[in-house]
C-alpha positions in Angstrom: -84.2 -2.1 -55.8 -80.8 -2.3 -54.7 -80.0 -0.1 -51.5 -77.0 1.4 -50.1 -77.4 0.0 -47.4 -76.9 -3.6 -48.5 -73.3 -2.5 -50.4 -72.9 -0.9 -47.1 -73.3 -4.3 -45.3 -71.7 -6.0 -48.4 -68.5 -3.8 -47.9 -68.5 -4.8 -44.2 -68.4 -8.1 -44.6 -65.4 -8.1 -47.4 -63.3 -6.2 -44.9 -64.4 -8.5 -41.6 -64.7 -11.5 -43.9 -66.7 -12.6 -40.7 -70.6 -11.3 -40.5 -70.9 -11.0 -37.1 -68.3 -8.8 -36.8 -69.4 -6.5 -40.1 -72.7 -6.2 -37.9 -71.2 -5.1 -34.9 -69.0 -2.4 -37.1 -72.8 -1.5 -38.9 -74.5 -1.4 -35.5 -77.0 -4.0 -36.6 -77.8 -7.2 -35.5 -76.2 -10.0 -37.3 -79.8 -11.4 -38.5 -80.6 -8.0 -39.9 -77.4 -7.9 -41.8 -77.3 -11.5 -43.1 -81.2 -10.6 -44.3 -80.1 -7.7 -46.0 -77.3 -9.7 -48.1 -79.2 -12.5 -48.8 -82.1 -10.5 -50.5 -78.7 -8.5 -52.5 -77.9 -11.6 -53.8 -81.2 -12.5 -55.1 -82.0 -9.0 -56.2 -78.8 -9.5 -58.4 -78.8 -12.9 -59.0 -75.7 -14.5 -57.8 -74.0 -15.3 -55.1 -71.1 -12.7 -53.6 -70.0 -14.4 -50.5 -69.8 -18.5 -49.7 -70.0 -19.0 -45.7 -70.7 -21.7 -43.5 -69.7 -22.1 -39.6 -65.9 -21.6 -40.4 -65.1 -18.8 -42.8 -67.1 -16.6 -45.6 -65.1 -16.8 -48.9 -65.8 -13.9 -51.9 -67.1 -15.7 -55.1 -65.4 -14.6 -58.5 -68.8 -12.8 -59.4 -68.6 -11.2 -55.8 -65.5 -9.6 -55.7 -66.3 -7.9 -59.1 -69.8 -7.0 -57.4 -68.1 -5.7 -54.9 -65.8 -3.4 -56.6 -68.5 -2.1 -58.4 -70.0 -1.4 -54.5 -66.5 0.6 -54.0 -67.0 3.2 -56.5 -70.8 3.6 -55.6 -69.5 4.6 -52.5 -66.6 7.0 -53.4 -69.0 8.6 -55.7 -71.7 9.0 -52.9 -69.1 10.2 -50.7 -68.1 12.9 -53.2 -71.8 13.8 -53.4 -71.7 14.2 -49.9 -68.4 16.4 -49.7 -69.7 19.1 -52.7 -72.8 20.0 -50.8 -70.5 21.1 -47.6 -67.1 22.5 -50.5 -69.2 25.8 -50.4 -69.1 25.9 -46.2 -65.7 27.6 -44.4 -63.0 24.9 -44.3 -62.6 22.3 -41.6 -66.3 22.5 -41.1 -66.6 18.7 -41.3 -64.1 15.8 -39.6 -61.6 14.5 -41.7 -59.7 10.8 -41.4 -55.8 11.4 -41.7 -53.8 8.2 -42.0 -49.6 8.7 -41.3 -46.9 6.0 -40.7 -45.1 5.3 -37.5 -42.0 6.3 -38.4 -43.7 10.4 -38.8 -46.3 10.5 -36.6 -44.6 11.0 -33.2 -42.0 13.4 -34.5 -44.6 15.2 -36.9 -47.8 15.6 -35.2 -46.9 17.6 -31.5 -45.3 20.0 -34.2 -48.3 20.7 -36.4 -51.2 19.8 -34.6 -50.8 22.9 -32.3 -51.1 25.5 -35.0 -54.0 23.3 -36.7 -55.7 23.4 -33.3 -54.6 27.4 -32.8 -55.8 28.4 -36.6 -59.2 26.3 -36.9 -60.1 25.4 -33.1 -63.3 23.3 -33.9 -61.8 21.3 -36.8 -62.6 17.3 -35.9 -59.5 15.8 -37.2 -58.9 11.8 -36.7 -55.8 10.3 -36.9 -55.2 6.8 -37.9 -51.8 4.9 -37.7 -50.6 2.2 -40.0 -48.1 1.1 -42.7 -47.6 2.6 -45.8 -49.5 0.1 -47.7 -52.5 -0.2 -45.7 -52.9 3.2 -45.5 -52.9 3.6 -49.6 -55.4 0.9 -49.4 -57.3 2.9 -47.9 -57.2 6.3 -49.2 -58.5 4.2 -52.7 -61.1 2.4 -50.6 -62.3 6.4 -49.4 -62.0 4.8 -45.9 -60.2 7.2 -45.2 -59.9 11.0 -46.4 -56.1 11.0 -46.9 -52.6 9.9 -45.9 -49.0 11.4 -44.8 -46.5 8.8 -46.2 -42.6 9.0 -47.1 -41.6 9.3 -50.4 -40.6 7.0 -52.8 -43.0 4.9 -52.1 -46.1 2.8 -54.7 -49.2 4.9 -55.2 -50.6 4.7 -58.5 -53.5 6.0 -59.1 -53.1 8.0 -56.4 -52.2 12.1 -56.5 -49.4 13.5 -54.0 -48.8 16.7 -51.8 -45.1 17.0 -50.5 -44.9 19.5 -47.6 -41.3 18.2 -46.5 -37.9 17.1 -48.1 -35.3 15.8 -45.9 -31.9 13.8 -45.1 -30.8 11.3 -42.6 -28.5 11.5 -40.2 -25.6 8.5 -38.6 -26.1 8.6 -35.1 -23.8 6.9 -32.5 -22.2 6.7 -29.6 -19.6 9.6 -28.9 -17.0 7.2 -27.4 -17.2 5.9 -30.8 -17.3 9.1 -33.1 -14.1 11.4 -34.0 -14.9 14.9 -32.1 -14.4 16.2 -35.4 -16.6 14.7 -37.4 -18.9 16.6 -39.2 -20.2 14.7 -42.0 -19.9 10.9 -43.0 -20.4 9.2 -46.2 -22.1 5.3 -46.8 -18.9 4.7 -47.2 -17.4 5.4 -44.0 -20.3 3.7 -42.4 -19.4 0.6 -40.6 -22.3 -1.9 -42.2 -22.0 -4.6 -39.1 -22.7 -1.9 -36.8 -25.2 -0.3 -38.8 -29.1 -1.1 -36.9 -32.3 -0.4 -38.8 -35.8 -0.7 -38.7 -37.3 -4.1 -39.3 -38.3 -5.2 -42.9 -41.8 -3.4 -44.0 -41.1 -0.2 -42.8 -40.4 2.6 -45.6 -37.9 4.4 -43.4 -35.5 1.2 -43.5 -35.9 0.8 -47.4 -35.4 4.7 -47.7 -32.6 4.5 -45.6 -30.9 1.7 -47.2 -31.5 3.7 -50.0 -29.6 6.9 -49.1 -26.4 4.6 -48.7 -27.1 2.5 -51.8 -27.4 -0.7 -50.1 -29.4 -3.9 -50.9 -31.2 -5.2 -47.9 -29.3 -8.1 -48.0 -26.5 -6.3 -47.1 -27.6 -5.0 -43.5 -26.2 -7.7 -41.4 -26.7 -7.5 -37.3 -28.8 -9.5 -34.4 -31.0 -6.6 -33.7 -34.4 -6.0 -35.5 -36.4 -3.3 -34.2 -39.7 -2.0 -35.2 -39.3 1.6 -33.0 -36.4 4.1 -33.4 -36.6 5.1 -29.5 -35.3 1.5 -29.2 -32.8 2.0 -31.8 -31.7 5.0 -30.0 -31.4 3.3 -26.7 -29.5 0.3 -28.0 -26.7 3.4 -29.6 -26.6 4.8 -26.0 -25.6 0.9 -24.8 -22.9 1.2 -27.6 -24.4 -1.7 -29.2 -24.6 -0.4 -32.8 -25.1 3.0 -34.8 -28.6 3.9 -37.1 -29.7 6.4 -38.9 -32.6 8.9 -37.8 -34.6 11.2 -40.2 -34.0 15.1 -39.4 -37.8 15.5 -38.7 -36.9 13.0 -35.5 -33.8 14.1 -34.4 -35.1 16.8 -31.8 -37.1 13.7 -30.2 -35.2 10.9 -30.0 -31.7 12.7 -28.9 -32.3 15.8 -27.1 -32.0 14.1 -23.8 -29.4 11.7 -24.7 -25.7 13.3 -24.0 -23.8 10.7 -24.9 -24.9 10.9 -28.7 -23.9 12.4 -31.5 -25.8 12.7 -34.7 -23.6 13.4 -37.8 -25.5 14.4 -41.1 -25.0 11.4 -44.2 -23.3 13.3 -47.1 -25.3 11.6 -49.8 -27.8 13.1 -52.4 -30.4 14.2 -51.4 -33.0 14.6 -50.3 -32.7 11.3 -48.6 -36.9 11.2 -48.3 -40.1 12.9 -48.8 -43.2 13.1 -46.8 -46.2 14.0 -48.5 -50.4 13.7 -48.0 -51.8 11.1 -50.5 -55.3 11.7 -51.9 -57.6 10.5 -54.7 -57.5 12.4 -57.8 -61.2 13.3 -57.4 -61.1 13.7 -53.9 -63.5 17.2 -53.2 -61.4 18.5 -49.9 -58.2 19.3 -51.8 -58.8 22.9 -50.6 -58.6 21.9 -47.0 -55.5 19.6 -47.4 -53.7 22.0 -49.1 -54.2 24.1 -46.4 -52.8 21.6 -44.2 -50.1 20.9 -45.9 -49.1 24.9 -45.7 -49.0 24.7 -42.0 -47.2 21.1 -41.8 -44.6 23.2 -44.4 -44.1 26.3 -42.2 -43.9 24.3 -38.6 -41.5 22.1 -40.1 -39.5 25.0 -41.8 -39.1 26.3 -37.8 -38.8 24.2 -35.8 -36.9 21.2 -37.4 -34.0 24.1 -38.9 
C-alpha cells in the first residue's frame, strides 16, 4: 500500500530535484529515501523521476503522479487543521509569507499587538516574491501570504486589510516649498527611479502614473527602497514610496520631501492570500483585524 510517507519523499524530491538534498530536508538518509521511491514506483507501476549522476528529471506520468501527491497532502493537512478548529485561536504555528516591499514597513507595526493579544502564538515568517509566495500558498507549504494588490492569484481567495497611495519623493533643493500634490504628469520620467523589474511595487507604481515599463528610462536599478531613498538624498533622481513606508524610509532624512501623487486611487492593496478550503480562516481574519487597526493608527 502506498504511504504518505513516500509522497512525502516524492514531493521532496520534485521541489530539490536533487535526492540528497530532499533527504536532508526529510531528515532521512539518502538510501532510505531513494528505497522508499523506488518501491512507489513499482507499487504504481511507472516511473516518476529519471536520475542519474547529473540531474533527476520528472517523467510525464510523474508530474501528473505528483499532482495527484499535492492534493493528498492539502487534504491531510485540512484533516489535521479541523481536529485543532474547535481549540482557542493561535493554538498551533502558522507559516505567513509577505513580499519585501511590506515586510519591513508592516511587520514592527503589527507584530507588537499580535505578540501583546495572543503571547504564545508561534507565527513564522517567510520572505519572497509575489509569485513564489502564491506558489506556495496552493502547494499548502505555507499557511498563507500578505501580497499587494493587483496582482495573479486564481484560484486563490483574498483578505484586504489595507488600501493605499504612493507618494513622489525628492530632494527639497529640487521641490517647490509649495507643493502639495503632483500629478504623473508633472513627474519628470528621466529622473523618476524605481524598483528593479519583478517586483509588484514597481509594476503598481508604474501603474498609478499610467506608464508602460518601457517608458522608465535611468542608469539606476535597485532591488531596496532604503537605496532608492539614499540615492534621492544624493540628488540623483526622485521615486515613489508607498504610504505604509513612508514613516521608515524618511523620518530621519531632512533633506526630503514626500509629496502625495494625485492620481486615482487607491494606488495598491495589500491583502493575506489563502486557499478557498483553507480551515484557519477564523484566525487570519483575526489577523487581518489587527494589521487593519495598527495600520489605521499609526500610518494616518
Amino acid at each position: 500500500m502506498i504511504s504518505l510517507k513516500q509522497l512525502h519523499y516524492a514531493l521532496a524530491v520534485e521541489k530539490t530535484l536533487h535526492f540528497k538534498k530532499a533527504a536532508d530536508a526529510c531528515n532521512v538518509s539518502q538510501s532510505a529515501l531513494s528505497t522508499a521511491i523506488i518501491e512507489l514506483e513499482r507499487q504504481l507501476g511507472t516511473t516518476i523521476f529519471e536520475r542519474n549522476n547529473k540531474q533527476v528529471l520528472i517523467t510525464s506520468n510523474g508530474q501528473l503522479i505528483l499532482n495527484k501527491a499535492k492534493m493528498v497532502k492539502l487534504e491531510l493537512d485540512g484533516l489535521m487543521q479541523i481536529s485543532q478548529s474547535n481549540k482557542s485561536a493561535f493554538i498551533n504555528p502558522m507559516t505567513i509569507g509577505i513580499i519585501p516591499t511590506i515586510g519591513p514597513y508592516l511587520l514592527p507595526k503589527v507584530l507588537p499587538e499580535v505578540r501583546r493579544q495572543h503571547p504564545d502564538f508561534k507565527l513564522k515568517i517567510i520572505e519572497e516574491q509575489s509569485h513564489i509566495l502564491v506558489d506556495m500558498v496552493r502547494n499548502g507549504d505555507i499557511d498563507a501570504a500578505i501580497l499587494a494588490l493587483p496582482f495573479p492569484i486564481e484560484g486563490l481567495m483574498s483578505f484586504d486589510f489595507w488600501q493605499e497611495d504612493f507618494y513622489w519623493v525628492s530632494h527639497k533643493d529640487e521641490c517647490p516649498s509649495q507643493l502639495q500634490e503632483i500629478t504623473s504628469e508633472e513627474l519628470e520620467l528621466d529622473k523618476l527611479m524605481l524598483l528593479k523589474d519583478g517586483h509588484c511595487l514597481k509594476d503598481h507604481a508604474l501603474a498609478a502614473c499610467s506608464l508602460k515599463n518601457d517608458k522608465q528610462d535611468t542608469d539606476f536599478d535597485s532591488a531596496s527602497l532604503h537605496t532608492l531613498i539614499q540615492m534621492v538624498a544624493g540628488k540623483l533622481g526622485t521615486t515613489l514610496v508607498p504610504q505604509m513606508a513612508l514613516d521608515q524610509l524618511i523620518h530621519n532624512e531632512s533633506e526630503i520631501r514626500a509629496i502625495h501623487l494625485n492620481e486615482p486611487g487607491p494606488h495598491r492593496t495589500i491583502a493575506l492570500i489563502i486557499r478557498p478550503n483553507y480551515v484557519r480562516t477564523n484566525e487570519l481574519t483575526l489577523l487581518r483585524d489587527i494589521f487593519s487597526e495598527q495600520l489605521a493608527i499609526k500610518c494616518c
